[in-house]
VMD Tcl script that draws the C-alpha trace (Angstrom):
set ca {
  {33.89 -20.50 -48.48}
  {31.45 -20.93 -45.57}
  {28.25 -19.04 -45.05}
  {29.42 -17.09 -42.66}
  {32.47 -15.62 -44.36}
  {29.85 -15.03 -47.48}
  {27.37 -13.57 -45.39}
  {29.94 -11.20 -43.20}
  {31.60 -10.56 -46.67}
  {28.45 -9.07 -48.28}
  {27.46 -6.90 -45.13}
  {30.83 -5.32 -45.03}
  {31.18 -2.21 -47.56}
  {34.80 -2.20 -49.48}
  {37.26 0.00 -48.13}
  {37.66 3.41 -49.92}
  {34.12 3.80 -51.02}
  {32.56 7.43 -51.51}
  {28.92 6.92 -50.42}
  {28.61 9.89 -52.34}
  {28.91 7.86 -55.46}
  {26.15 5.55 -54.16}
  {23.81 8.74 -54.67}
  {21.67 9.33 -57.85}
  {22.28 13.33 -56.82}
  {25.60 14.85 -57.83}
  {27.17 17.21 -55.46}
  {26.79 20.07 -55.11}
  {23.55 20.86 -56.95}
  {20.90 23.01 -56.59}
  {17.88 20.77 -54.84}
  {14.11 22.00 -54.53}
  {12.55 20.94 -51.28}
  {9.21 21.47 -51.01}
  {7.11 22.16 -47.27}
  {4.11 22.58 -46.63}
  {2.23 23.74 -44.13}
  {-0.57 26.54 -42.63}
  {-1.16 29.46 -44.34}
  {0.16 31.48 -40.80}
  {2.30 34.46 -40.41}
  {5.73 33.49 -40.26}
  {5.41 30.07 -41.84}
  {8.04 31.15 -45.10}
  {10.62 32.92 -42.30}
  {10.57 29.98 -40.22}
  {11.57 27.60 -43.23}
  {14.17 29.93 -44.58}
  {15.89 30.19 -40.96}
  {15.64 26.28 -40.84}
  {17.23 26.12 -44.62}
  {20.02 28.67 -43.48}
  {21.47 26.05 -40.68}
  {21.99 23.34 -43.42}
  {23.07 25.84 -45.99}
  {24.81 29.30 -45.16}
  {24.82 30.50 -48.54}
  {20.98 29.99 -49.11}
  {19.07 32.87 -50.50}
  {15.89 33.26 -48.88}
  {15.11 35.70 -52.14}
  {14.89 32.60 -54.40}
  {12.02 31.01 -52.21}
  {8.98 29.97 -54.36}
  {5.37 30.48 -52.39}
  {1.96 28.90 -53.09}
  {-1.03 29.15 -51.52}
  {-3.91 25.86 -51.36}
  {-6.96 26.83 -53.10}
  {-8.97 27.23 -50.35}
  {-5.92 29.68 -48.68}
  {-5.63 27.49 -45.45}
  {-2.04 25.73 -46.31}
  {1.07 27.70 -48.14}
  {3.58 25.45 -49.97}
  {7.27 26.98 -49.89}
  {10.00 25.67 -52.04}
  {13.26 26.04 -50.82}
  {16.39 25.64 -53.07}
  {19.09 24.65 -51.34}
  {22.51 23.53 -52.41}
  {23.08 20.37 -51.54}
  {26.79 19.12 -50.44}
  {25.82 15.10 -49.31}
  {23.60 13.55 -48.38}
  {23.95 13.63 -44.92}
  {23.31 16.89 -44.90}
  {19.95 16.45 -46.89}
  {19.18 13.83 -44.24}
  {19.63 15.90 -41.65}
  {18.04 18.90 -43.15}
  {14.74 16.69 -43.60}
  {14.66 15.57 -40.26}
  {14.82 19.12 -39.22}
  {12.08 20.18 -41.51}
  {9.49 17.32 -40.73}
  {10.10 17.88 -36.73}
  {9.09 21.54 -36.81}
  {5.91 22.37 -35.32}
  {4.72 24.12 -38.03}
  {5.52 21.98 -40.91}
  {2.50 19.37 -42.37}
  {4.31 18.01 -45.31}
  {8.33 18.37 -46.68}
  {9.05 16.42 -50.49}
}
mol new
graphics top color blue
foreach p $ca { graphics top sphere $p radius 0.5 }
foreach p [lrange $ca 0 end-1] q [lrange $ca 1 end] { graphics top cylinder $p $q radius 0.2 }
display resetview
């Protein structure tokens, strides 16, 4: 075998592979995300509208809010089921590129 076919062989995924198998999460499951950002009116809404275009069945009802010590920052947990993770990809892209968002784990 030369190096090349080794190396092209080992950068080429086998055919018929679930990359959802790859994944340590099993879907669909229930996933906490957590954001955080400034204690401002609106902050929770804004999160639950952004959760609701990667998941139409969330329930903004099961939200989980906690205000910083000092009361400047709220953190909002948002549990989402997930389907892939593309879509958890996608949906943390969305989350860290909102204006209003400091923090997403």
């Amino acid at each position: 075998m030369t190096t090349e076919h080794i190396m092209s062989a080992s950068m080429t995924p086998p055919t018929g592979t679930d990359p959802r198998k790859d994944s340590l999460i099993e879907y669909p499951s229930v996933f906490p995300i957590k954001v955080m950002g400034a204690m401002v009116d609106g902050f929770a809404e804004a999160m639950c509208q952004v959760a609701l275009q990667f998941d139409p069945g969330f329930d903004a009802r099961t939200i989980e809010l906690r205000p910083s010590k000092g009361g400047n920052y709220l953190g909002v947990t948002l549990s989402i089921t997930a389907t892939s993770r593309e879509q958890l990809d996608n949906l943390y892209r969305a989350l860290t590129s909102h204006p209003m968002v400091k923090i997403v784990l």
